[in-house]
C-alpha positions, 0 to 999 in steps of 0.5 A: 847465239841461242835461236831456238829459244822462241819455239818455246814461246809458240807452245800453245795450251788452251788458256793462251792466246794465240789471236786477239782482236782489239779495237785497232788490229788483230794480234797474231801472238804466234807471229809476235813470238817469233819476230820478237826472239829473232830481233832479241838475238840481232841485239844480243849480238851488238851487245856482246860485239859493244862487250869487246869495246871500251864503253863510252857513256853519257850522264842523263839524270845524274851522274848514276843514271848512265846510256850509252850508244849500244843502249840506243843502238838496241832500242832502235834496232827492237822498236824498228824491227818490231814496228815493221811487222806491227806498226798498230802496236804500241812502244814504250822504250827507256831512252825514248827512241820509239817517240813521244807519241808513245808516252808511258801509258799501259792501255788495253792495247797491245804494247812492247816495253823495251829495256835495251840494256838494263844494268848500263852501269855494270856494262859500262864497268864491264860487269857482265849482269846486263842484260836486253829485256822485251815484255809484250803486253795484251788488255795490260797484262803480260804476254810475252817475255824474253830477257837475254844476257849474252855474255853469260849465255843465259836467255829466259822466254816465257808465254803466258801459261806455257811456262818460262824456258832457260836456254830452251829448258823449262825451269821452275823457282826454288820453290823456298818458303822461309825468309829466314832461308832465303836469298833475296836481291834487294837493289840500293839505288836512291835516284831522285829519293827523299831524304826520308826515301832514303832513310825508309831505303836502308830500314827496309835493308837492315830489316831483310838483313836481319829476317833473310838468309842472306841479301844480295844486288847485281844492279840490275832489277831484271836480272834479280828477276831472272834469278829468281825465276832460275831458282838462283835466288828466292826472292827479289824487292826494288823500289823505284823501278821503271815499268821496262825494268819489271814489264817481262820479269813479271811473267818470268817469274809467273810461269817459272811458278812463282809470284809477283805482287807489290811489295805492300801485298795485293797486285803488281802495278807495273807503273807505280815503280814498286815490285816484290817477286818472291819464288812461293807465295808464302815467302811472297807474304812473309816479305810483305810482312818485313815491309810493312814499317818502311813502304816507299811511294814515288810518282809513277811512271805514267805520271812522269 
């Protein structure tokens, strides 16, 4: 498995940080790097070892909204490895292991959201763009980054200001200007939308459909976002994610060169379960552009 990945994410340049002190501990960013790639790989093993195996799931919301015991599994094995070394940090996971204490607040504090297994639909189907996401968050802005999908052997790091690595190797977005040349991953889920979401929902696909080069959905939001930050994809809108789905895709995407904002324009607000990632910010803003008619807005993640 890919253990060389974290060297990446303890290079320092002078805007990172490597210590912080809040008004609970003091954060050794260095050491969080290094716990976290270690743990990252243990559950990577697990999914590729679940990968062999026929996939028992449970319906949470619906019969779209899937876990399974390797999701549990992951989280527990992440919020408990990490919580050993950082026990005053804060933990916001999908299936809720790291406790109800956590809730789904984004504060100054420093905090891990965790995705163990985003696409559970396509590791069910056996469908290998699945992937384990872990974004750490210092004064509600993105730290660290790792999102490893085993099966594919792809692992993507990043530090704030040091840059995003493949497999160990600096990568940069496409760099691609013109919606009219470009790829873009839209996903198509409706959970839990509207009537009038859902109309909004296919307006906004008839319209990249028209606009872009070409569209495309793995059903995975955070492997759309590893594309894009490979330069595989140029650009990347999802409405109604969840603050796991977007919480390392974020600085991915930054340190690879590319832009993150809502998809309305301004900035990205990992809690209001909207995102546009887009490999230049001229193609950024000719996505807003499109948008604009068919904006969807749902209760956020730190109101639900």
């Amino acid at each position: 498995m890919l253990r060389f990945s974290w060297r990446q994410l303890l290079r320092l340049e002078s805007a990172s940080i490597k210590r912080y002190s809040t008004a609970n501990c003091v954060v050794d960013v260095d050491e969080c790097a290094k716990q976290s790639c270690e743990l990252v790989d243990q559950a990577a093993e697990l999914l590729m070892e679940a990968n062999k195996k026929i996939r028992v799931f449970e319906a949470k919301t619906s019969n779209q909204d899937l876990v399974t015991a390797t999701d549990r599994q992951i989280e527990n094995l992440l919020v408990k490895g990490l919580r050993r070394e950082f026990p005053d940090h804060v933990y916001i996971g999908e299936e809720g292991t790291s406790g109800a204490s956590t809730g789904r607040k984004l504060t100054n504090e420093p905090t891990w959201i965790i995705d163990p297994i985003d696409g559970t639909m396509n590791f069910v189907h056996g469908f290998h763009y699945s992937c384990i996401s872990l974004g750490f968050w210092l004064n509600k802005q993105p730290e660290l980054a790792i999102c490893s999908c085993p099966v594919l052997q792809l692992k993507l790091t990043a530090r704030r200001n040091c840059g995003c690595y493949l497999n160990g190797r600096r990568i940069r977005t496409s760099g691609q200007t013109e919606l009219s040349r470009a790829l873009i991953m839209h996903e198509l889920h409706a959970l839990n939308m509207t009537d009038d979401h859902k109309d909004k929902l296919w307006a906004i696909t008839v319209d990249l459909y028209r606009t872009a080069q070409a569209i495309r959905s793995t059903g995975s939001g955070v492997m759309d976002q590893v594309l894009v930050a490979m330069g595989a994809a140029d650009g990347y809108v999802e409405f109604l994610p969840h603050c796991w789905d977007i919480a390392a895709g974020t600085l991915l995407v930054r340190e690879a060169g590319g832009v993150v904002m809502d998809p309305a324009g301004g900035e990205v607000d990992i809690m209001s379960r909207r995102v546009l990632a887009a490999a230049t910010p001229q193609l950024g803003c000719r996505m807003v552009q499109v948008l604009a008619a068919n904006q969807i807005y749902h209760k956020r993640d730190d109101e639900l």
